[in-house]
Legacy VTK file of the C-alpha trace (Angstrom):
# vtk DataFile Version 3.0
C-alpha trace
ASCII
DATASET POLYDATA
POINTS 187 float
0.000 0.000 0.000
1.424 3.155 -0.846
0.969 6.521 1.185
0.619 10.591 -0.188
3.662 11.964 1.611
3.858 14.772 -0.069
0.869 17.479 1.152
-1.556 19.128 -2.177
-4.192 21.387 -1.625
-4.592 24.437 0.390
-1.974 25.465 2.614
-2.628 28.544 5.187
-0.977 31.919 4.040
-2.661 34.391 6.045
-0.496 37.342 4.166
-1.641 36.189 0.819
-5.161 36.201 2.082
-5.314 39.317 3.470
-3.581 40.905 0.472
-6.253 39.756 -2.215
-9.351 40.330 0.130
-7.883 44.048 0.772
-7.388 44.236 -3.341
-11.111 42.895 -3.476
-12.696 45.071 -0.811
-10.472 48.020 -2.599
-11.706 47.099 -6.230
-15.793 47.224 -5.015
-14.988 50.392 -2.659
-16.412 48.837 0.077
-15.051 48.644 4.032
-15.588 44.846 4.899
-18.462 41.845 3.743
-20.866 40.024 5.523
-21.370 36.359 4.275
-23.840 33.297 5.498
-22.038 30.199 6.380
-24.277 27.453 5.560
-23.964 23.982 7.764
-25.611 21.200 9.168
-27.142 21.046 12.599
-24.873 18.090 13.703
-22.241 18.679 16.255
-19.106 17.926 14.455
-20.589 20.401 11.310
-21.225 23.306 13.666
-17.960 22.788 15.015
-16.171 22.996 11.899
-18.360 25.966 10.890
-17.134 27.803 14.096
-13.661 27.282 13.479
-14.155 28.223 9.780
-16.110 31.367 11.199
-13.541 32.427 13.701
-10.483 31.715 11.103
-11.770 33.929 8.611
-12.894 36.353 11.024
-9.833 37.029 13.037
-7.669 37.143 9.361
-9.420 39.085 7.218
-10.366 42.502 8.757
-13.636 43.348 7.825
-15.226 39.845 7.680
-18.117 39.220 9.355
-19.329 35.407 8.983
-22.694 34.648 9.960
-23.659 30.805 10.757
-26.573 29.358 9.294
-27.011 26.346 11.025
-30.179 23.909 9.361
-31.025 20.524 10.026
-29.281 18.431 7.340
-32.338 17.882 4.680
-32.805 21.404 4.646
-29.331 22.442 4.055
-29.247 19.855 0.813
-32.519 21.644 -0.705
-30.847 25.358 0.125
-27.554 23.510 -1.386
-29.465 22.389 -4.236
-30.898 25.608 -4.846
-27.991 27.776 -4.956
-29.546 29.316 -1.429
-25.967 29.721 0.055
-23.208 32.447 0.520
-20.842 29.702 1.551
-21.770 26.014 2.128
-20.319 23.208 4.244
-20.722 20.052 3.032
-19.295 16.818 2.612
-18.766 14.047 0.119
-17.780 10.339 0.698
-17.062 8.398 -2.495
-19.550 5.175 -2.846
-16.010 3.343 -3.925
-12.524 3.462 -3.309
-11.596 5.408 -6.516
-10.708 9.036 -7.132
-13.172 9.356 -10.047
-16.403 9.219 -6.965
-15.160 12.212 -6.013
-13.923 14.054 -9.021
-16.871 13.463 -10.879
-19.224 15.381 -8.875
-17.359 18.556 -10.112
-18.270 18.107 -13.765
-19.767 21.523 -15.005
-22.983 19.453 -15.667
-23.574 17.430 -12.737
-26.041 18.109 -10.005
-23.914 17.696 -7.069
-21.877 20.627 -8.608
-24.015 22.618 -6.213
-21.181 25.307 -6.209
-21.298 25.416 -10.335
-17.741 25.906 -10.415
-16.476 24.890 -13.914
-13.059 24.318 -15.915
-13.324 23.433 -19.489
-9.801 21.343 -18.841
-11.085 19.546 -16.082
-14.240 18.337 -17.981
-13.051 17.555 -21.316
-10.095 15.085 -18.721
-13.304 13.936 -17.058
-14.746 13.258 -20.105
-12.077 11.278 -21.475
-11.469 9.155 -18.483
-14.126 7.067 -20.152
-12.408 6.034 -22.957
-8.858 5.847 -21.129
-7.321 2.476 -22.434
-4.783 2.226 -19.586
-5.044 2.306 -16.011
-1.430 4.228 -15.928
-2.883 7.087 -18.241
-6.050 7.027 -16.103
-4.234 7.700 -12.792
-2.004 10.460 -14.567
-5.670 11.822 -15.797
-7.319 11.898 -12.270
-4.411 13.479 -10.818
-4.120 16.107 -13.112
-7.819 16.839 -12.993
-7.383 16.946 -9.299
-4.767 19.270 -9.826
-6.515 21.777 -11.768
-9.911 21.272 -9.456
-7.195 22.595 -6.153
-5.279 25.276 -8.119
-8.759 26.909 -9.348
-9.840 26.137 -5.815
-13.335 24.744 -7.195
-13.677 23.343 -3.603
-11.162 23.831 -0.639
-10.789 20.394 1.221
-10.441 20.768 5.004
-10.123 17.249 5.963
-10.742 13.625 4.859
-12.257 11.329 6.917
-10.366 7.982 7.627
-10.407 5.094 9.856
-7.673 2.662 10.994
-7.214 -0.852 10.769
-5.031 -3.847 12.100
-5.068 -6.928 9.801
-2.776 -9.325 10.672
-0.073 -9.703 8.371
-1.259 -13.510 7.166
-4.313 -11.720 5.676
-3.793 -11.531 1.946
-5.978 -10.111 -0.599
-7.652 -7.660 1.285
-8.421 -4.121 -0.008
-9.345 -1.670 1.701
-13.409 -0.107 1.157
-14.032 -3.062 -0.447
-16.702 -5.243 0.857
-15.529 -8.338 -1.757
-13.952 -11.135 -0.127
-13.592 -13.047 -2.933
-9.676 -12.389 -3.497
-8.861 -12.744 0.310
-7.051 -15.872 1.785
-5.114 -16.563 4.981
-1.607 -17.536 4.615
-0.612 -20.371 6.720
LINES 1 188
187 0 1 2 3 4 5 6 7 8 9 10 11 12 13 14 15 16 17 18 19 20 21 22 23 24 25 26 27 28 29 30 31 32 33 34 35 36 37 38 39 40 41 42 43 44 45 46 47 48 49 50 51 52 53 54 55 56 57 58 59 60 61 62 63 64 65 66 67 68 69 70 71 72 73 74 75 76 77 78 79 80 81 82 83 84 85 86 87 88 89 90 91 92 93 94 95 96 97 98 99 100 101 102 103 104 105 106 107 108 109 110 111 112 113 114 115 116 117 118 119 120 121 122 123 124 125 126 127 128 129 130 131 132 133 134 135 136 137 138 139 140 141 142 143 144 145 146 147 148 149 150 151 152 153 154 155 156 157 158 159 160 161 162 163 164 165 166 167 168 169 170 171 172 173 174 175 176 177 178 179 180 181 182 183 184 185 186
């Protein structure tokens, strides 16, 4: 099993931020912005919406974060509906493979509740279909990946993950997958 030693996404530059939301409050001649935060009524969701409220808060001067807390079914239908200033959410993949996740960010899919959109990112999407190699399909889903984090279509705080022990005479076992077939136990 391999492991992603090397960190992608976001990283926290509190400088950078506050020089592009000075440059945006500057450009629209306005003194600071008031935005809804969007999130579930479930404990760990308001607590991640608190954090994400403070953070923003106490870095960018002028930022005042409201929380819109909901019970869970409502905020899907004000996600669905483009009823949102900002929106927590989550998304598990049904299978271990990138292309659960990546998928939902096609500029035509309905889960792209954020309708952010890349005509590189599709058009790899796209083609992923038709990829005759599992090599160039990796290279394919990481680049799309790449281009979904450097346009920042969504900013990933955290992925969910749970640890295992299998003993070592356990072969054939992969991990998310509820098929048993391949799995033995070495002697």
């Amino acid at each position: 099993m391999s492991r992603q030693t090397k960190a992608i996404g976001t990283k926290f530059a509190a400088k950078t931020a506050q020089t592009y939301w000075q440059q945006g409050l500057s450009s629209e001649k306005i003194n600071g912005l008031t935005l809804n935060l969007l999130t579930d009524d479930a404990d760990a969701d308001k607590a991640v919406a608190a954090y994400i409220q403070q953070a923003l808060q106490h870095n960018l001067p002028g930022a005042k974060i409201n929380l819109k807390v909901v019970p869970y079914k409502t905020r899907l239908q004000r996600s669905f509906t483009g009823n949102f200033d900002l929106v927590l959410t989550s998304w598990q993949a049904p299978y271990p493979d990138p292309w659960g996740s990546l998928a939902i960010l096609v500029s035509d899919n309905n889960l792209n509740v954020g309708h952010w959109r890349n005509v590189r990112y599709d058009v790899l999407m796209d083609g992923l279909k038709t990829t005759a190699t599992s090599k160039q399909r990796y290279q394919n889903l990481a680049q799309a990946q790449q281009i979904l984090l450097q346009d920042q279509g969504i900013i990933p705080l955290y992925e969910a993950a749970d640890s295992q022990l299998v003993n070592t005479k356990v072969k054939g076992l992969t991990a998310g997958v509820d098929d048993f077939r391949t799995v033995s136990i070495a002697k």
